[in-house]
N, C-alpha and C positions, 0 to 999 in steps of 0.2 A: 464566397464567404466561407473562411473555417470552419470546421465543427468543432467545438469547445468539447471534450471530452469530460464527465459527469466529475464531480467533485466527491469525496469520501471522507467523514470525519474519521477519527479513531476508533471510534465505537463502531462504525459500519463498516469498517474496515477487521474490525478482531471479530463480529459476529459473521461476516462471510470467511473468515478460518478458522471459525472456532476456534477462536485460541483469547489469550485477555490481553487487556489493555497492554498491562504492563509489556507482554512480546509484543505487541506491537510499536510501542513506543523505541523497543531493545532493538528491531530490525528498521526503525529510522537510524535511531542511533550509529547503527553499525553499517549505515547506509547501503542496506541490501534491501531494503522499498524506500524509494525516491519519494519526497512528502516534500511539502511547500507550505508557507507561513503566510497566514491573510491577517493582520491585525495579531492576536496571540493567538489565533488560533492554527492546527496544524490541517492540512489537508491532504490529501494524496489522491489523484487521479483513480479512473477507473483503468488506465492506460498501464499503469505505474502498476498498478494490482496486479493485472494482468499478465506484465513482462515477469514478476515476480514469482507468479503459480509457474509460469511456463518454464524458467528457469529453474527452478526446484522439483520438477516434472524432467524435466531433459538430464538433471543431476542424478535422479533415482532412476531413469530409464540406462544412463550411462555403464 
């Protein structure tokens, strides 16, 4: 059996980077954090999160 990786609204998503809603919504938009649609709602993995700090960490370490 898979492991389902944790689900993240918007809001727990912009309060683990400190940052607001609105950037968050700006880096789905701009599809540099991968987020999924359940009903109207937005979601984004804990996985998704994840590959995103890491990238943005491997960018400033460059």
């Amino acid at each position: 059996m898979a492991v389902t990786p944790g689900l993240l609204n918007v809001d727990q998503v912009a309060a683990r980077l400190q940052v607001s809603r609105w950037t968050v919504y700006n880096l789905i938009r701009s599809r540099e954090l991968a987020s999924l649609t359940i009903g109207r709602c937005r979601r984004i993995t804990e996985t998704a999160l994840h590959d995103y700090i890491t990238r943005q960490t491997e960018g400033e370490a460059a």
